[in-house]
N, C-alpha and C positions, 0 to 999 in steps of 0.2 A: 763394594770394596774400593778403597781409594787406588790411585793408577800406581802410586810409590808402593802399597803392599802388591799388589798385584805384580809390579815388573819385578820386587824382590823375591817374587816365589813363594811367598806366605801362604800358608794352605788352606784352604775356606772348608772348613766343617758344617753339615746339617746333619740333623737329626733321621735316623733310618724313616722314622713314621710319616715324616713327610712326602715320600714317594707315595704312601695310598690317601695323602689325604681328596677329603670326597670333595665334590663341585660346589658343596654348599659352607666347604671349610673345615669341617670334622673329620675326625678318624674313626676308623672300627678299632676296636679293641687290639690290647698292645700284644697279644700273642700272635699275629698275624705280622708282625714286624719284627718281632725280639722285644721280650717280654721287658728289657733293662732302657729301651729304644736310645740304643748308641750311635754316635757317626758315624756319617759315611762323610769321603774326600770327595771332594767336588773336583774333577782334573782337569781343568780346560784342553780341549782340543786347539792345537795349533794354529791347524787350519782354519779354524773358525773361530778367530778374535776381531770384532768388525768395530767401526768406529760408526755411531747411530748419523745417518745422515739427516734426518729430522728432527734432530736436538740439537736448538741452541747452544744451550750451556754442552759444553763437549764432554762426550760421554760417548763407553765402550760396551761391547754385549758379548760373553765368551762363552760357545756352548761349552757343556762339557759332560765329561762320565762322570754318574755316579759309582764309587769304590768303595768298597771296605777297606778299611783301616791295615786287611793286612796287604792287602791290593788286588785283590781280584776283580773282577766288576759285580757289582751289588743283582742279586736275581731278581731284585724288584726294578729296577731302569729298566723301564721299554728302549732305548736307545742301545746299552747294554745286549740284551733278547734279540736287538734287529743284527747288531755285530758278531752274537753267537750263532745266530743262523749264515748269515756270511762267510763264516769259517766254516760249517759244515758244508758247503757248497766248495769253497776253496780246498777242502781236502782230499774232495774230487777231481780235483783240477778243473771245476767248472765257476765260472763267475755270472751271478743274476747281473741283469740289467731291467730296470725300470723307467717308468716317466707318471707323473702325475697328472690329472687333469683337476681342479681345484676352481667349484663355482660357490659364489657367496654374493650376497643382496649388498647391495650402499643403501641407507634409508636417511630421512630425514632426523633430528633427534629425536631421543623418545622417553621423556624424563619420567612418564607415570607406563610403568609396565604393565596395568591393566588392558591401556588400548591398544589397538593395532600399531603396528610398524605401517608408516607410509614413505612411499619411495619423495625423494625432496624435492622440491621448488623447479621446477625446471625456469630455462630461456625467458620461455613466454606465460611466467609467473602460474601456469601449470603444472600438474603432478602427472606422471607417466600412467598410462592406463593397461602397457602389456603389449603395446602395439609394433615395441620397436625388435621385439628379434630377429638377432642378424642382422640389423640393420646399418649401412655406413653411416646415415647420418642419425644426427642425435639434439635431441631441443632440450637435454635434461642438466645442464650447466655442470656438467662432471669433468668437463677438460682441466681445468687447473688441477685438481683432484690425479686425476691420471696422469699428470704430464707429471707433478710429484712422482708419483706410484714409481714410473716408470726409471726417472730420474736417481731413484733411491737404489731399484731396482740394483741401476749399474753398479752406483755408489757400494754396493753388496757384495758386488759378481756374481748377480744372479740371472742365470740367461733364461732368457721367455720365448717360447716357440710362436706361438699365439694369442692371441686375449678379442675377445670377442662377446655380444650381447648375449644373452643367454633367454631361455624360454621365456623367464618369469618377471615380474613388477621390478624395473631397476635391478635385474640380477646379471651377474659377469663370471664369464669363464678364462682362465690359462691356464695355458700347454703349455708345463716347465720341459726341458728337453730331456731325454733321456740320457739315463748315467749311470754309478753304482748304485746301491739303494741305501745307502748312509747319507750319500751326497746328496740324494735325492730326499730324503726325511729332514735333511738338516735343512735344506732349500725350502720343503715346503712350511716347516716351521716357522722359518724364516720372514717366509712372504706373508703369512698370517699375521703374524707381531706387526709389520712392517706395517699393511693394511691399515688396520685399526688404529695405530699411533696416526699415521699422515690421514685419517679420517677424522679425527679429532682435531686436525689443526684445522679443517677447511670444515668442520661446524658439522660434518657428518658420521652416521652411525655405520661400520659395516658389519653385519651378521654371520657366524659362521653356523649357525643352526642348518640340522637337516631339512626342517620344514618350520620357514618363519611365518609367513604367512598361506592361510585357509586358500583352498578353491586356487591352487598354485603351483607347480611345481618345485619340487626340493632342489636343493643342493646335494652333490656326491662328489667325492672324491674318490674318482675311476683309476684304479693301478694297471699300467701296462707291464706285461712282464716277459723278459725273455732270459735266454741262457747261452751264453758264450765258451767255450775254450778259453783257458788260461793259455797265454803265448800266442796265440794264433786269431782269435777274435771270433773264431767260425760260430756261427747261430746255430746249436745242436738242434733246434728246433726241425731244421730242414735238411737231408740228404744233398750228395754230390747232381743230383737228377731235377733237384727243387723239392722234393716230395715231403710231406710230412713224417716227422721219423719214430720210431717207438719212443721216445724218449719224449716226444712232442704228447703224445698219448698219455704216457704216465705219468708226465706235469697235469694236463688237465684230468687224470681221476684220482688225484693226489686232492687237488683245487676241490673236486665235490666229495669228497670221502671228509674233508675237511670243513665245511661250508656249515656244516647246520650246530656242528660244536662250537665254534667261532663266531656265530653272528654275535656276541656280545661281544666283540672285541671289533668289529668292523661297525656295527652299529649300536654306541656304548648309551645311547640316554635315553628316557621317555618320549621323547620328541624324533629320535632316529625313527620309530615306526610307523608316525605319522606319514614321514616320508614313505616308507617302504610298502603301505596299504594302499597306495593307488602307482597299481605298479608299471606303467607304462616310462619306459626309459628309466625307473627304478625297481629293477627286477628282486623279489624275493624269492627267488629259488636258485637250485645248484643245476639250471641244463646249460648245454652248450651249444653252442651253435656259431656258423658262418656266417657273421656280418647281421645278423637279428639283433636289435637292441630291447628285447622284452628277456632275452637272456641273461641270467647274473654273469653266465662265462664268454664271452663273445671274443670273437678270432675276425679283429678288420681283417679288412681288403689290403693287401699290402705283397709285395713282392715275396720269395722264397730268404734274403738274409733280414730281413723284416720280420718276418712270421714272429707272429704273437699273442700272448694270452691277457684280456682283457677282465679284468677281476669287475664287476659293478655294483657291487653290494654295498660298501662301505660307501659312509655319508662326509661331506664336507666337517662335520663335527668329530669326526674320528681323530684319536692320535695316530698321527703320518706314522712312526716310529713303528708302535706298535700292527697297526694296520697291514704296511709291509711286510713289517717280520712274519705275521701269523699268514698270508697269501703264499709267502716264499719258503716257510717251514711245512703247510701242506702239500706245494708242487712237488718238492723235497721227499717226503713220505712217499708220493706216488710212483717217484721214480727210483726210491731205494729198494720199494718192493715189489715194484714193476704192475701196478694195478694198471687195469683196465675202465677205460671212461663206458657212461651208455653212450647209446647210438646219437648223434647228433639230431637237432632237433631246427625245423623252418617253418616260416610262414607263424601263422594260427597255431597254438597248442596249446593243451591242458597239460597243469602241471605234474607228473608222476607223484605219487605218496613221499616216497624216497627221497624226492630232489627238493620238497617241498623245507623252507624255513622257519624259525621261530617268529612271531608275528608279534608278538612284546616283548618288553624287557624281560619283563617275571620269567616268561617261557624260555628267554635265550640264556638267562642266566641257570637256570635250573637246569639248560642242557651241559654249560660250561661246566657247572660242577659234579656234573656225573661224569665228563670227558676223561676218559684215561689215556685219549691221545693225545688234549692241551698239554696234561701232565707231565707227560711223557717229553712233549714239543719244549715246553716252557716252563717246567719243574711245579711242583704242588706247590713250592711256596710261593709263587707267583700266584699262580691261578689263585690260590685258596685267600690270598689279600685281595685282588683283582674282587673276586663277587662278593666279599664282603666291603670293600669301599663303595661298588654300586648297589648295594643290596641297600646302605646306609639313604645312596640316594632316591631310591626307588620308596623305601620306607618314607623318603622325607616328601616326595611328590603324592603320597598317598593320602599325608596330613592334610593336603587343602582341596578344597573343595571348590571344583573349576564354575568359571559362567554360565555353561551348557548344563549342569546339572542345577544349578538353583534355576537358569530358565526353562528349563523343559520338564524335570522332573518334581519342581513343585508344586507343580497343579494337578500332581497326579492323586488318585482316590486309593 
């Protein structure tokens, strides 16, 4: 839109069906949208009209809600779904607080997608080999790169807690701060757009896949989450004594009553399970535990107004938006009905039948669509577009026929 319609207030229309369009550009069928597929008003959020700091030619980026025409917000925006759960929380007088942890690879370019991703040229005209996690110093010529990132960053007002090397081949982690979880969705969309535009100017790819590269660690993006008082700030999580409080309890057996209908919405694509099958630091399952990172539900180390619940499940590829909403609509569930978690869980353990996740797409989706508690969480007409726009991709990843099976399976008798 030009900036004279825009400051006029001209109202930007899309079409409904584009809220499910799939990863590959298609839509499911128009009954899953409204059968006429009318518009929705595109509303910009206020808050969030930002001037692109890595563009030249000047140019602006407005998030906004999608609406219906008569103004309600649209059932199909996950941005929408994360602001109706917000209110549900607010009508308790309780307010979530979240924070994101957000890792994703920088790679060399990679114009033929048959080959591998390689992380790019370093210093001393070498490629990194995996050696540098955590490490302060770096031979991999990324500082222009990040000194941008960072730079835009501000240009944003996006505040960054941490940023640090991560396990894997060229891969990087930040700790956006904690805040509400609108603010925090909108941030980390934010920083993703952001990513990739200023990687492209400095001749690099960065990836936001679960599992880019073999024989590696993924990428997740970890939700922290806690629960305050309206007025007052107080972390219901903990008692006057420091203790953990019932409410703290029926957040986390909200979190795993919720875990196994959801994983198609925390881990939405074929490639999410890649990640999640070699599950060390990417847990698939719903236990809990203190400070164990083979747990999907982990409670750091942290003082008594700290206290918190660490979701793990959800991959760097997930929508922030939606991801949130469906973490914060389970805690929600558990403390409306006052459910009871299992027994916490340390060290070494096998996973319970119960706590255990869906381990593909096909399986997570298949559980999605039997849930009468998504339904419930986030109306049928979501869900029921939701698995048929993945269903669409899942069909379309089915069409081709990978490397590993023309190498290994066609010498078989």
């Amino acid at each position: 839109m030009t900036a004279e319609g825009f400051l006029e207030g001209r109202r930007l229309q899309m079409a409904r069906g584009v809220l499910l369009q799939c990863i590959m550009g298609g839509y499911p069928p128009a009954r899953f949208y409204g059968s006429d597929d009318g518009d929705l008003a595109l509303v910009p959020d206020p808050a969030h009209i930002h001037r692109l700091p890595w563009s030249q030619q000047p140019r602006a980026l407005a998030i906004c809600d999608a609406d219906e025409l008569t103004g309600e917000s649209s059932k199909l925006s996950t941005r929408g779904q994360l602001k109706a759960v917000i209110a549900r929380y607010a009508a308790l007088g309780l307010a979530p607080v979240v924070a994101t942890e957000l890792e994703f690879f920088v790679f060399a370019p990679n114009p033929d997608p048959t080959q591998p991703f390689q992380p790019p040229l370093g210093l001393d005209g070498r490629r990194e080999e995996g050696h540098s996690a955590f490490s302060v110093s770096s031979n991999n010529g990324l500082r222009p790169f990040f000194s941008e990132v960072y730079q835009c960053m501000a240009a944003l007002g996006l505040p960054r807690d941490t940023f640090m090397h991560e396990m894997g081949v060229s891969q990087f982690e930040i700790n956006l701060l904690h805040g509400d979880p609108l603010l925090l969705a909108d941030q980390t969309f934010l920083f993703k757009h952001l990513l990739k535009e200023v990687a492209l100017k400095h001749g690099l790819r960065v990836v936001c896949m679960a599992k880019p590269l073999a024989h590696t660690p993924g990428s997740s993006m970890h939700i922290h989450q806690s629960i305050v008082e309206i007025g007052n700030g107080r972390n219901v999580f903990s008692d006057a004594a420091g203790q953990p409080t019932a409410t703290f309890r029926h957040f986390i057996s909200g979190q795993q009553a919720g875990m196994a209908d959801f994983t198609a919405l925390f881990a939405p694509n074929v490639n999410s399970y890649q990640r999640l099958c070699h599950p060390y630091a990417s847990p698939n399952n719903a236990c809990w535990s203190h400070d164990n990172r083979a747990a999907g539900l982990r409670i750091p180390a942290s003082s008594p107004a700290a206290r918190r619940v660490e979701n793990r499940l959800p991959g760097a590829d997930a929508n922030p938006y939606l991801a949130i909403a469906a973490s914060l609509a389970a805690g929600l569930y558990g403390i409306e009905n006052e459910l009871e978690p299992s027994e916490a869980i340390q060290g070494e353990f096998e996973v319970p039948d119960n706590l255990s996740l869906p381990c593909t797409l096909h399986a997570a989706l298949e559980r999605l669509k039997r849930s009468q508690l998504a339904k419930e969480l986030f109306g049928k007409e979501f869900i029921e577009g939701y698995v048929a726009s993945k269903t669409m991709e899942l069909t379309s990843f089915f069409d081709e026929i990978t490397p590993w099976e023309r190498r290994v399976l066609a010498t078989q008798a």
